[in-house]
N, C-alpha and C positions, 0 to 999 in steps of 0.2 A: 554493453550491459551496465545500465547506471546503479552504480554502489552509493549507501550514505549520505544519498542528498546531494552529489555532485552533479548542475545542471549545466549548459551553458546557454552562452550568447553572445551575440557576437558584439566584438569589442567597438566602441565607440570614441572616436577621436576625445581628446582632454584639451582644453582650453589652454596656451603658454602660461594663463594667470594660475590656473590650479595647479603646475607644478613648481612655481616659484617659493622658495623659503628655505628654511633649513631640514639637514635628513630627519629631526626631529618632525615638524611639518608634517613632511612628505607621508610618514610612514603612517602617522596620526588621520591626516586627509585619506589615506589610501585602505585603514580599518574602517573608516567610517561609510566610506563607499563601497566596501565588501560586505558591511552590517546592512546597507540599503539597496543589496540587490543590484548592483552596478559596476562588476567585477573588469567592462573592459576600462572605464574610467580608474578603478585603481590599477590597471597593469601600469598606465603612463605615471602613474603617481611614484609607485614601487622601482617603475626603472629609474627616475627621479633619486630615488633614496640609494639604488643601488648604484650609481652613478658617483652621488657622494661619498658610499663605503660599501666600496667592490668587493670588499672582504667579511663583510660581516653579518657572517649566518643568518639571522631572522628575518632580515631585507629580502635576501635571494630566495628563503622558503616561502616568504609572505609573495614576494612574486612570482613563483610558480605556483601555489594556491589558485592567484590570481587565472592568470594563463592556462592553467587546466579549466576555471570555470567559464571562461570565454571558449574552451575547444581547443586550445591548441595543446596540447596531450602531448604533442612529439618536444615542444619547446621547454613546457615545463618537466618532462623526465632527462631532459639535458642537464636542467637545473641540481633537481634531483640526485644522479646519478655524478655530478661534480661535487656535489654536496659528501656523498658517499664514500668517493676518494678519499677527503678530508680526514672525515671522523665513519668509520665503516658504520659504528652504533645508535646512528642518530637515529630515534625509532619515528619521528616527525619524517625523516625525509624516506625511511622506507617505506613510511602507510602512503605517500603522497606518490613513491614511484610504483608502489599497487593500483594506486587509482589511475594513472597515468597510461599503465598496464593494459588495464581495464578496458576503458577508452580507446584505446587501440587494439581491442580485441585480441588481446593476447594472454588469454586465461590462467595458462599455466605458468608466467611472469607474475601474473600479477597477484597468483594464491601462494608461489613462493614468497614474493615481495611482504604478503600478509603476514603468513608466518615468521620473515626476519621481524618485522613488526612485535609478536609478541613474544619472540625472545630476548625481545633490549627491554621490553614493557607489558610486562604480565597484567596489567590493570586497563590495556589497550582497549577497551571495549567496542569503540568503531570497527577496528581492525578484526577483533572474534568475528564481527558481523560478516564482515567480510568475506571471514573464510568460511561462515556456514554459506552465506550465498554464493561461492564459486569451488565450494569441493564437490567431485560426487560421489563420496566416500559417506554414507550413513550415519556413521560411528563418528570421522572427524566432525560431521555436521551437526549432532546433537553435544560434542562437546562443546565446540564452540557457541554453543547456543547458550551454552549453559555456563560457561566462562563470562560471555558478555552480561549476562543476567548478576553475577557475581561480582564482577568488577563494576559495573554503575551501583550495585547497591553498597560497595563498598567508599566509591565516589562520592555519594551523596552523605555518607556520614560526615564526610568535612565541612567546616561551616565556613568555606567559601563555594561550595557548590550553588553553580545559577540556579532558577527556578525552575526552567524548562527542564532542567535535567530528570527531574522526579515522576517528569510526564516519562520521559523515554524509560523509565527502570520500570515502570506500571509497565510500557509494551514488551520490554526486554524479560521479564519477568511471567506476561503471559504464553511472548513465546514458547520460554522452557515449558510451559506445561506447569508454572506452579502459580496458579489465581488467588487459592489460598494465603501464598506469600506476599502477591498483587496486593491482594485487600486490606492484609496485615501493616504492609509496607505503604499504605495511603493514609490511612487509618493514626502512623505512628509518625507520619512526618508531614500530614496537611495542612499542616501552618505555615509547609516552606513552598507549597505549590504556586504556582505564579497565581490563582484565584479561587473562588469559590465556585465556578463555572467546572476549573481543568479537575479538581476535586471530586467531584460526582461524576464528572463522565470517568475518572480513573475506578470508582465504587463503579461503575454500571457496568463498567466492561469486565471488571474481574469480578462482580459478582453473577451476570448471564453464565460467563462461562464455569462459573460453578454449577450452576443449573440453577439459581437462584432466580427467578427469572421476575419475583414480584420486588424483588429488593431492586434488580437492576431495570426494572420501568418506575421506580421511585424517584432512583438517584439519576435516571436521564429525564423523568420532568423537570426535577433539579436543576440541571445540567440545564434545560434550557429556560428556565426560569431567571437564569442567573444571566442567561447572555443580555448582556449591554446591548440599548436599541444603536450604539455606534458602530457595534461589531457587525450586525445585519447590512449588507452592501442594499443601495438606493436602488439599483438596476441589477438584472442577471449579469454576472460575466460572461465574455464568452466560452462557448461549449467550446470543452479540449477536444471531444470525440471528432474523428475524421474517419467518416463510414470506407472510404476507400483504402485507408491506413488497416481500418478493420479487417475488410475483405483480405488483403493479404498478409494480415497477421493468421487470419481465420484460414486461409490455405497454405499456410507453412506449419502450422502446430497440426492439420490436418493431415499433411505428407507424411511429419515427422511422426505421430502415433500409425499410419497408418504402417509405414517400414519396420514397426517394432509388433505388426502382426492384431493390433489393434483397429474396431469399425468404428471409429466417431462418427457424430451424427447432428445436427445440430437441434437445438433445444431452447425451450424460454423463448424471450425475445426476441431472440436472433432467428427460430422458426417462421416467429410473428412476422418479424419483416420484413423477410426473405418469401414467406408465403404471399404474405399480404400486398408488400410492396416492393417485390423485387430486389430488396438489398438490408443491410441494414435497418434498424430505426434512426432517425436523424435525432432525436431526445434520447436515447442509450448511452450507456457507460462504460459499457464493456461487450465481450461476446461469448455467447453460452454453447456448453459442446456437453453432448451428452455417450456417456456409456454405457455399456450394459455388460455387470460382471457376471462371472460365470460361476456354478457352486462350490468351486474349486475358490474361491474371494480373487479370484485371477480375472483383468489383469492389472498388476504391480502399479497405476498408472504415476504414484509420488518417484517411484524409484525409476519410471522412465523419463519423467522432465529432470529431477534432479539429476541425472546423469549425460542429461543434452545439457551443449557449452552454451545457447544463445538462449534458453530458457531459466529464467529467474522466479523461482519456488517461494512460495510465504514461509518464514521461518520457522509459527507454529502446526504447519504441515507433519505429518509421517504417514508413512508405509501403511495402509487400509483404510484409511482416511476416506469417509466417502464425496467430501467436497473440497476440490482442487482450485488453488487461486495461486494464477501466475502469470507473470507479464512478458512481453514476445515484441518485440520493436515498439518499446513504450505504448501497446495498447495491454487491458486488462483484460485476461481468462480465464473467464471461470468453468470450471470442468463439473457434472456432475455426475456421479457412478450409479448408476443405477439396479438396486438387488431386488429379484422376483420375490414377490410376496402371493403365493397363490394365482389367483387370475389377472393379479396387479403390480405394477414394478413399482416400486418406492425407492426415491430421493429424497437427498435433504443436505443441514447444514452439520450435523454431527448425529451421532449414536444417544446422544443424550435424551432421557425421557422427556415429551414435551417441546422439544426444539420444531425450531421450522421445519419441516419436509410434507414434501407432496406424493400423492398415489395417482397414479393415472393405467387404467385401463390394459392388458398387455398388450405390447406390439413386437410385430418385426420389424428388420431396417426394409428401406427400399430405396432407389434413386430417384432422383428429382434433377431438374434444369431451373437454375434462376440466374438470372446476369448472363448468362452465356455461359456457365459452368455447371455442372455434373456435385451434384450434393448427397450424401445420403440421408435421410431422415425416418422421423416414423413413418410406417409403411399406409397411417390412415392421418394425415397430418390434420386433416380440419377435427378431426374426433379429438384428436389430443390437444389443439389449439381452443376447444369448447374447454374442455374437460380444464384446463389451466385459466381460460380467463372469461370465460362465461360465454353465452350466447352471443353477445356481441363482441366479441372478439374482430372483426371486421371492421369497428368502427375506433377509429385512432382515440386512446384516452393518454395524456402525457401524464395525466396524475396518479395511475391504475401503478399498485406495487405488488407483485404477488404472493410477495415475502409477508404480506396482509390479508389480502382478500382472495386468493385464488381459490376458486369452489374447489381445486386439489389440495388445499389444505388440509393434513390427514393427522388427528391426535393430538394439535399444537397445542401448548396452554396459552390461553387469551392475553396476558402478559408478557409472552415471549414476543407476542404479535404485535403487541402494544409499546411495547422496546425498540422494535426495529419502525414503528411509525414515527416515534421521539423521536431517535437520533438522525434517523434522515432527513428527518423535517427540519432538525439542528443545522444540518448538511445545508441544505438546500436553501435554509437562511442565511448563511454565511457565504454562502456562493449568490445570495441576491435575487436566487429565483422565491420570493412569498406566496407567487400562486399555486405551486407545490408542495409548498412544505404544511401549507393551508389546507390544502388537498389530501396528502398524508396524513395529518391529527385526524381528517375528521373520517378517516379510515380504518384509525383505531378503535378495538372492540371495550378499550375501557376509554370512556369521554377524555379527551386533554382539553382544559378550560383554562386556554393561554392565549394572547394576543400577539405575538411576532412584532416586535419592534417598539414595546412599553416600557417602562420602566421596571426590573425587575423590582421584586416582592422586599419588602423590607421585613416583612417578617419571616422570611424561610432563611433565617441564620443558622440553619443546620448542618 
């Protein structure tokens, strides 16, 4: 279960000439190569430094930093855990033997390890993060949510706080559930934001989830007004998505709700391409699972992922929530809960007036065979695959979002629609793909009259 941004990769041999010098050097060469995404090239650097001074704390934490972000999880909690002996309080080497924890699947190691974390450092705010994503305690989960939100904003009062940090206390902040403070908190310190780009999308997102929804399609044309034509990649990157990773992420979180007495069903695009074409969409991002609650608001489904060990919950999630985002062997799922409304079930993305959500027609489940396996879905799936992306729905569009255009779009305000066309078109520039993100604007129900890769506006100093 990756915590915090810890990714790996595998370590790559260091030249004799880059570990030559003194442990000053060493340790200087080996931050600079953990700044640049090249964590096996600093391990040889670090062991380098730690060669020179076997003894001395920051060398040995700096290399097991290293060493967990290449994967080796078992070497770096050696580290760790001799570290420990030392000075029992060091709160650096217990958040690193949580992640170490982690990584080796060892849950309840590594929410203990969390915990020692913020008892040497109440201001630990990685570590809160931490423990909201690996308790499945409700109560410990909202506090720590609400700790981390507290100690970055208390972080950032210092004036050596980085830039980047102000973006994280905007998310750490929306998590708790407080936008209001979001906005307040952008508002009072966006002169220290790393730009005028990270500035509006921090206004956009916490004024959407106010329900602000004209403010927050202002501040994301903003937001990409401002992006620099360097920041837009020349070519797509490669797509992370791997439909077969999909498929069995999408039959383990399947098993696991159904053991808990729950029908999953699948939904959105994952219908589409599973009806359409047998598997996946090869252009998706994720995989969509739909419920259907019962009048009773049952079933619980926040409180059954959050209490499974290998499922990892979005922070600003809780208990009735009708739209569920979590991630299951590094792929993303999205859940959506569906509540009868008369002769039609509606979903969506929150209870808020005007938010995204779709109506479609009522159904029951039924089964289905696609790939070789037993599915359940809607019991009329081409009615509901019309009813979500139109008459052509058969015919492959990679541009089509339905969070925009879906004829089931039911009471949105045109602005919320137009919010979610910005910022994925923001998305989809930054990741290189322009014939989408082109595709998106001109999807939007209010015109975006923007060029993708120009020079931003000199006059939007706002």
């Amino acid at each position: 279960m990756p915590l915090t941004g810890v990714q790996s990769e595998p370590a790559r041999p260091v030249a004799p000439a880059a570990t030559a010098g003194t442990w000053a050097d060493c340790m200087r060469a080996g931050a600079e190569r953990m700044q640049e995404g090249a964590p096996g090239d600093a391990v040889g650097l670090f062991r380098c430094a730690a060669d020179l001074r076997p003894a001395h704390p920051a060398t040995r934490l700096n290399l097991a930093a290293a060493l967990l972000r290449t994967g080796d999880a078992a070497q770096a909690l050696h580290i760790y855990d001799q570290r420990l002996t030392e000075q029992p309080g060091d709160p650096t080497a217990h958040h690193g033997r949580g992640l170490a924890l982690s990584a080796l699947q060892d849950r309840t190691g590594a929410l203990a390890a969390f915990r020692a974390t913020v008892v040497h450092a109440p201001d630990a705010w990685r570590a809160w993060g931490s423990i909201a994503d690996l308790t499945p305690n409700e109560c410990e989960r909202r506090h720590a949510i609400d700790r981390a939100a507290d100690a970055l904003e208390h972080r950032c009062q210092a004036s050596d706080a980085p830039a980047t940090l102000y973006g994280d206390c905007v998310s750490a902040l929306i998590d708790a559930r407080r936008p209001a403070d979001a906005l307040r908190f952008t508002h009072t310190h966006r002169a220290r934001f790393p730009d005028k780009r990270a500035v509006h999308e921090a206004l956009a997102r916490a004024s959407y989830r106010l329900g602000r929804f004209q403010d927050a399609f202002d501040h994301a044309q903003r937001a990409l007004r401002a992006l620099e034509p360097h920041a837009v990649a020349a070519a797509p990157r490669r797509h992370p998505f791997d439909p077969d990773a999909a498929v069995a992420a999408l039959r383990d979180v399947t098993a696991i709700l159904e053991a808990r007495g729950l029908q999953p069903f699948l939904a959105a695009g994952t219908l589409l391409g599973f009806h359409r074409d047998g598997g996946p969409l090869a252009h998706d991002r994720d995989v969509d699972i739909g419920i259907l609650r019962g009048p009773d608001g049952s079933p619980h489904v926040v409180d059954i992922i959050r209490e499974h060990p290998t499922l990892l919950l979005r922070r600003d999630l809780r208990p009735g929530d009708r739209y569920i985002a979590l991630t299951h062997q590094g792929i993303g799922i999205d859940v959506f809960v569906h509540d009868a409304d008369g002769d039609h079930l509606l979903c969506g993305m929150t209870d808020r007036p005007g938010d995204i959500q779709w109506r479609f027609t009522r159904f029951q489940l039924a089964d289905a065979e696609y790939g070789g396996h037993r599915w359940r879905t809607p019991h009329a799936p081409e009615r509901y695959l019309a009813e979500s992306y139109g008459p052509g729905w058969r015919r492959p569009d990679t541009g089509f979002a339905s969070a925009i255009s879906s004829p089931a779009l039911h009471h949105v305000d045109p602005c919320a629609r137009a919010y979610y066309a910005v910022t994925r078109a923001r998305q989809c520039a930054l990741a290189g793909d322009r014939a989408k993100a082109a595709a998106l604007l001109r999807q939007s129900p209010t015109p975006v009259t923007f060029e993708l890769g120009k020079t931003p506006c000199a006059s939007d100093s706002s």
